[in-house]
N, C-alpha and C positions, 0 to 999 in steps of 0.2 A: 615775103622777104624780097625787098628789092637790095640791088647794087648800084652805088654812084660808078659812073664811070667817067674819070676826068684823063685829058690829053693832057700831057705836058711832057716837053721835046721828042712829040712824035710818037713817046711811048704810050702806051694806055696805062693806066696802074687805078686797080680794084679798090677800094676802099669802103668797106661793109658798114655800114653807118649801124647806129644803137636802137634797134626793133625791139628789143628786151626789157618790158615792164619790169627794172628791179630797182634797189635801194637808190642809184645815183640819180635813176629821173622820178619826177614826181609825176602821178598820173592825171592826163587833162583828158577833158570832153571830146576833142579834136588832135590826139594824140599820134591818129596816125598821117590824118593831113596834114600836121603841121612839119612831121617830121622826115617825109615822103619827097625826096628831092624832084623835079623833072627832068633831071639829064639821068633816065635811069633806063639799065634795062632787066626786064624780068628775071626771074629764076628760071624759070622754064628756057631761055637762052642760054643759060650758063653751058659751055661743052670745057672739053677736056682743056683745051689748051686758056679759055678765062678762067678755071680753076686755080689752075696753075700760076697765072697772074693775081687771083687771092691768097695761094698760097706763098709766094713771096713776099706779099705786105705782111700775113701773120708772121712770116720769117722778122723783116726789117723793124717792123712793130712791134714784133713780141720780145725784141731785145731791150727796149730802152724806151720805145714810145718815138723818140723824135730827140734833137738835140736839147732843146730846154729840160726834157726830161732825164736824159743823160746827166747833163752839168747838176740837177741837183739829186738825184736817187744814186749813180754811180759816182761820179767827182766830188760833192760833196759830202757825201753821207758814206759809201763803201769805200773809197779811194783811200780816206781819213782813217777809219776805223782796221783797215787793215794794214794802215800802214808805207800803205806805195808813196803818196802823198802827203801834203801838211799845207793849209788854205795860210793866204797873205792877207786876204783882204779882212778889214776892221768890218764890216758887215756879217761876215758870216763865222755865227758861232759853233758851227756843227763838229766843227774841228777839239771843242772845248767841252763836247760830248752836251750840249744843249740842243735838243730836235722845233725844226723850226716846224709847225704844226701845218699851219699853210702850205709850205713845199711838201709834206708827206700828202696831204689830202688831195692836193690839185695835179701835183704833178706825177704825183707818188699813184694812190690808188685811181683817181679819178680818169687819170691816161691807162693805165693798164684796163681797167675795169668796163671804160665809156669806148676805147679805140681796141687793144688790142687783142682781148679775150673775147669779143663778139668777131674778129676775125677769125682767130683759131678756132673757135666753136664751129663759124659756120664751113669753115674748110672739112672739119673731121664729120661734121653733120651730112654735108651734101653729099661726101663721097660715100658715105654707110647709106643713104637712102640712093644713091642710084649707081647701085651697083659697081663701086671701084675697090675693087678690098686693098690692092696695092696702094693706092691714093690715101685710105683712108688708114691705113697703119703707119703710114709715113707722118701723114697729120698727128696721129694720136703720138707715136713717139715725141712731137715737136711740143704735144700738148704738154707732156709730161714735164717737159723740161722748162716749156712758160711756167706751170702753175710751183713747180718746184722754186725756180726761183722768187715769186709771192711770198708761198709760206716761209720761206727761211727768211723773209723779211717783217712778217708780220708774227706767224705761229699759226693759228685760227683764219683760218680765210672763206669765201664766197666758193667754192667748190663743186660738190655736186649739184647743189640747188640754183647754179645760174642759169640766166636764161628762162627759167620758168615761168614769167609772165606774170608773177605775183609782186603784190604790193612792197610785202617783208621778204628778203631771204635770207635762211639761216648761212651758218658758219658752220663747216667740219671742223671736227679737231685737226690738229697734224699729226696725228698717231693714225686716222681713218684715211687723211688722205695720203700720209706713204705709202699704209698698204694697200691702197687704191692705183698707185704709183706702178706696184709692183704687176697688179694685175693687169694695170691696161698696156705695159709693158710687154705681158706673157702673150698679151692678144694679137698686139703686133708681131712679134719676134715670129710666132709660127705662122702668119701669112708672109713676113720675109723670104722664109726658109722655104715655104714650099714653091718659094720664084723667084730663085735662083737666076739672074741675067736680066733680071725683069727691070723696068724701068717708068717713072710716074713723074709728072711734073716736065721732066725734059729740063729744059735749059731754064725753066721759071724756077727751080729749085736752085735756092742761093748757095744752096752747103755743098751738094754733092750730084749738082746736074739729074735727079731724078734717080741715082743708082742704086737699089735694093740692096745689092751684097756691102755696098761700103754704109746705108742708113743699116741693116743689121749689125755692124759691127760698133757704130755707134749707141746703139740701143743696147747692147750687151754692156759697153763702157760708160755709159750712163746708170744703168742696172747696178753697176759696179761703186762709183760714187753713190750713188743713192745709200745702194746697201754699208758701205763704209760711216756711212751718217748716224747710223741707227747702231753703230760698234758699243755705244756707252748704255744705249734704253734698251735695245734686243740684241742680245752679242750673240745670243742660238740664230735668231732668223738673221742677222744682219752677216753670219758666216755663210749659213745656208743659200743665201743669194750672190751671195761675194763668190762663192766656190760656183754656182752655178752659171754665172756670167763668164769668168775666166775658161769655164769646159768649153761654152757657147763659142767663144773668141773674141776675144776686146784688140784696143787698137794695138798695136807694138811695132811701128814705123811711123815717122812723119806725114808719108803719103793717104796714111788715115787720120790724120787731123780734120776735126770739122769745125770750117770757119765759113764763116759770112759774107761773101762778096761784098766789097763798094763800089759802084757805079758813081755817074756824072749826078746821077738822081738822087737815090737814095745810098748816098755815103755814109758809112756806120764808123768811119773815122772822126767821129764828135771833138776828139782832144782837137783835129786841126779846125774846127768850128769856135772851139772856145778859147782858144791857147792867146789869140789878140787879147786876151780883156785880160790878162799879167794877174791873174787870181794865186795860183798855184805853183809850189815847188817840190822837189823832191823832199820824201821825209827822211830824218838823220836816220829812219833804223834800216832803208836800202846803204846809206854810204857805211853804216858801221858794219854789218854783215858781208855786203856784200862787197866792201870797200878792202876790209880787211880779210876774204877772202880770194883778195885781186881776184874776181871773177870777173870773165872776157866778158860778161852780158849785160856790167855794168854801162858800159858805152853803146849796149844797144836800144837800152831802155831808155836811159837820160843824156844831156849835153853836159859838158860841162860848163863851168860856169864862164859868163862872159866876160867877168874882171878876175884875174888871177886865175882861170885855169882850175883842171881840178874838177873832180866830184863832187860836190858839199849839197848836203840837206838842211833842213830846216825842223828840230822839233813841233810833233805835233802839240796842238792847243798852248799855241801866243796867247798872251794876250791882248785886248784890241788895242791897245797902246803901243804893242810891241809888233803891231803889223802894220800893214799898208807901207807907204810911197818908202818910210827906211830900209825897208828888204827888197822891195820891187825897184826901186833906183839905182842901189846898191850892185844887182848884177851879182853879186855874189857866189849867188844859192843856183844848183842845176834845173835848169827845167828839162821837160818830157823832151825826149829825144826827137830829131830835126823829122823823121819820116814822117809823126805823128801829126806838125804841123801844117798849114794851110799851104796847097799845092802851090800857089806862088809864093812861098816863103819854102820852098825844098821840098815840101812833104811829099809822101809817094801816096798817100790812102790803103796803108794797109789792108786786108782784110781782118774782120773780126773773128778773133778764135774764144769757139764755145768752150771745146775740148779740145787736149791733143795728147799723142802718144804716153810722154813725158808722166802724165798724170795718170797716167792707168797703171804705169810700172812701181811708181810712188805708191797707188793705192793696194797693188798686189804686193811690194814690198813691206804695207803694214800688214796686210792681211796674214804675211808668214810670219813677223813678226810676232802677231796673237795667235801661231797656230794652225793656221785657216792653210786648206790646200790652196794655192796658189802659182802653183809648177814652177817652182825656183825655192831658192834660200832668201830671206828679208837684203841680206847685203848685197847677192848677186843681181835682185831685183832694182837695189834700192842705185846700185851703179849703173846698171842698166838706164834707169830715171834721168839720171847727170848724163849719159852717153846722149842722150837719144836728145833730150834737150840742146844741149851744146851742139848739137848739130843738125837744130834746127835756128838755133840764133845766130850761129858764127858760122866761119872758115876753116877751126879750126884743124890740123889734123891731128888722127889718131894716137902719136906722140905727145901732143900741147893734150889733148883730152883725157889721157888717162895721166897724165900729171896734174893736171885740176881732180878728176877721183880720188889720187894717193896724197892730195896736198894734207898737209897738218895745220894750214893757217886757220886763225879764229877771230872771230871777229873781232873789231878792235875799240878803244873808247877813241873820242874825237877830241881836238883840239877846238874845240868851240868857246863859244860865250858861256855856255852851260855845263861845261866840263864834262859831257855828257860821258859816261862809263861805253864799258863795249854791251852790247844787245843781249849778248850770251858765252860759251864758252866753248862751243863745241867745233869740231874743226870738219873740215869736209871731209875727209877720209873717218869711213864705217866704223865705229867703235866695238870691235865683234866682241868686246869681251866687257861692255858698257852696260849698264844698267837698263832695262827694258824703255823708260823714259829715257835717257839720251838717247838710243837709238830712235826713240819715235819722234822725238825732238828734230834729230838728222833728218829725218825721211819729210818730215811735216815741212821745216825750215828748207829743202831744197824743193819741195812743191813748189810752194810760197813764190820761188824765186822763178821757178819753171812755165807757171801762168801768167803771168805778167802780161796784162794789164787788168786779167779777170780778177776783180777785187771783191765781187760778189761773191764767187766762189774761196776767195783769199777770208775774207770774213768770216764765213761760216767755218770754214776751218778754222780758223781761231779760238772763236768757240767752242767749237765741240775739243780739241785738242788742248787749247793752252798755249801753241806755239803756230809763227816762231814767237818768243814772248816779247817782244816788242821792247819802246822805251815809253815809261810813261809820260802819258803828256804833262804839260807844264802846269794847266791851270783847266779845272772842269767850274763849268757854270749850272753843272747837273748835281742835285743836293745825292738824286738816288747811285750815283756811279763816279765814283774816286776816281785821282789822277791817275791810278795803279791798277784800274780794274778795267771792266770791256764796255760796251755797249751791244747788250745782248738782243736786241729788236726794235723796231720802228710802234711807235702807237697805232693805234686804230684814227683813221680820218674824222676827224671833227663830221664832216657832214654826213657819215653815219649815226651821228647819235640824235640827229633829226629825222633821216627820210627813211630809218634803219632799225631804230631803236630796240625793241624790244631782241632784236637779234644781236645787236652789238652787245648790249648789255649781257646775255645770254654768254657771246665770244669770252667776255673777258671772265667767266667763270672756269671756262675752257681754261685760263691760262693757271686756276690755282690761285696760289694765298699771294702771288706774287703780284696780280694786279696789270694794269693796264699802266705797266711803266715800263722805260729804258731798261731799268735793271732787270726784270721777270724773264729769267732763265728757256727757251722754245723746249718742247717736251723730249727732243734729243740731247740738249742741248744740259746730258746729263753727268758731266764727269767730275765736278768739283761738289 
């Protein structure tokens, strides 16, 4: 195994090229000389601190791939589908629930698969053969949460068998590899625990400077979402993990939030890379929820609009006649808030949040909700959710925040073109004497609002919940998935069913009678 090692502004930065004879490369004669850069240096060179500069790029890499990856697996495809967003432009139908096959294969698997999974791999690799247990639980924790994000995208994914140096590689199910999830999990968490104060990575660690006690507590709140996933397929194990995370300690302050640096380099503030090209607006079901729940975080997420002032969104899936230069000229519709753009047009470059507290108290608040110990009540948790968020977005104080708790507003219909109705009915204060679903509706609907801008993770709970329920889009160019219905996964890459095949095809038995379409339900992915 070699490493490129390329300069750029002084920094070194690692980039582990594709040594792994699997599905995406085809095998040649001269495989390894062709693919063997010269500006490299050995493995046997690698020490603790260029680890550490690999393990950053599987950090920056294993979120998105790069920008063009971003704009189309997160902006176009999860931004839409859950809802943050609604696309302008007459090109892209993704918005109208049509998957552009191209954009899933090349940008979709072929970047996670070709760039940043042979990073993570060789991060968690190096450290388990030369002796770093700290390094390498930290790795595997990060692994968990790359490969989680995959399968919620696809269902059946390359899993245990990459890497292996074989022609074919098979697919795990998603039921094998959650609870693969679970265990590589347990693996780390007790080399956390037994180093206590311990620290890996140093300052190359983008999330948490190298610090063992805060990636433990991430891994328990990770453990937590996982297991909340699995509430509809395994409600016995998916408590039994939920209750065990919360014993361990999951996040419950801001200061445990784990986000992603942006640097001059690798900036992971994408929207202010794509926000020039006038693609995207707000979608109407942030202004009708969260419009009509004057909530203060409306102003932190989005602008208002440039002509008239105001919040206004856009129904998802226009049609193509009903987009481009009329709505983008127009100024009407809000776009992504001013931080998120390009640093010479105001942006600040946020950092990217994986997790944060907000959503661990939402998760513990469903968990008592079904039952599940969770050391609170569903409403004291679920308040708790709104406290901790609000005062990670705003100013507020403790008076203005516990009035957004006890508010009764609900969300509201819009004065639009489309007479668009209100999103739902429920109001922000706890309905303690509410039907098991409104309440879960509440808990799910202020997640939703709480992660903001994670729409991957906004997606999948969608899914597996129902909420928040959205408005339907206007017009689908997908025969298998109604304007009223979801978009339950991405296809399999086209150029797996050439340099793949017999495994692909294999995958999509994995997925059931359902088939290798938009509509076919992921195997958590089981409450309707």
């Amino acid at each position: 195994m070699k490493i490129n090692k390329i300069l750029q502004s002084g920094t070194i930065k690692l980039i582990i090229p594709v040594l792994f004879l699997f599905s995406l490369v085809a095998c040649t004669k001269n495989f390894t000389e062709i693919n063997t850069p010269t500006n490299t240096i050995s493995e046997s060179s690698i020490d603790a601190s260029l680890l550490g500069q690999a393990f950053a790029q599987a950090q920056y890499r294993g979120l998105f791939g790069g920008t063009t990856e971003f704009q189309v697996i997160h902006n176009l495809y999860c931004d839409f589908f859950s809802q943050y967003f609604a696309t302008t432009h007459p090109n892209f139908p993704s918005d109208q629930f049509q998957e552009v096959s191209a954009w899933t294969g090349h940008y979709g698997w072929d970047v996670q698969y070709g760039v940043a999974a042979p990073q993570v791999k060789f991060v968690v690799d190096f450290a388990a053969s030369h002796s770093m247990p700290l390094a390498n639980a930290i790795a595997r924790v990060w692994r968990v949460y790359f490969f989680c994000r995959l399968t919620d995208l696809w269902g059946p994914i390359i899993y245990s068998q990459f890497g292996n140096n074989a022609r074919s590689v098979a697919y795990d199910s998603q039921k094998d590899i959650y609870f693969d999830f679970f265990k590589q999990l347990d693996t780390a968490v007790s080399v956390l625990k037994a180093n206590p104060g311990g620290n890996a990575f140093g300052n190359n660690d983008q999330i948490y400077s190298g610090n063992a006690d805060k990636w433990l507590v991430f891994a328990n709140s990770l453990r937590l979402r996982l297991a909340m996933r699995l509430s509809y397929v395994e409600p016995a194990f998916a408590q039994q993990e939920a209750e065990k995370a919360v014993t361990a300690g999951v996040m419950k302050v801001n200061g445990d939030n784990a986000s992603v640096l942006t640097t001059p380099i690798n900036s992971l503030n994408f929207y202010g890379q794509i926000t020039y090209i006038n693609e995207f607006r707000m979608s109407a079901t942030p202004e009708s929820i969260m419009g009509g729940y004057n909530d203060p975080r409306l102003s932190v997420y989005f602008a208002p609009a440039e002509v008239g002032g105001g919040f206004h969104g856009i129904r998802n899936g226009l049609s193509r006649a009903a987009k481009g230069d009329r709505i983008n000229l127009q100024l009407t519709h809000s776009f992504v808030a001013t931080k998120y753009r390009p640093i010479a047009n105001g942006g600040t470059s946020p950092p990217w949040e994986v997790m944060n507290a907000a959503e661990a108290y939402f998760l513990r608040a469903e968990g008592a909700l079904r039952g599940w110990n969770m050391g609170g009540t569903a409403q004291d948790l679920y308040n708790k959710g709104i406290q901790t968020s609000l005062m990670e977005w705003t100013n507020l104080s403790s008076t203005q925040i516990d009035a957004y708790v006890n508010s009764t507003n609900t969300p509201m219909a819009l004065n639009d073109q489309w007479n668009t109705p209100a999103a739902s009915n429920i109001p922000v204060a706890y309905l303690s004497t509410g039907s098991f679903e409104k309440q879960l509706e509440q808990i799910i609907t202020q997640k939703w609002i709480a992660i903001f801008p994670n729409s991957e993770e906004a997606w999948a709970e969608r899914r597996r919940t129902g909420y928040p329920i959205g408005l339907p889009i206007i017009e689908s160019l997908n025969p298998d998935v109604p304007v009223n219905a979801l978009m339950r996964r991405l296809t399999f890459a086209e150029g797996e069913f050439s340099t793949n095949s017999d495994a692909v095809q294999k995958a999509i038995t994995l997925l059931g009678s359902g088939g290798n379409k938009n509509s076919t339900k992921l195997w958590w992915d089981a409450k309707h």
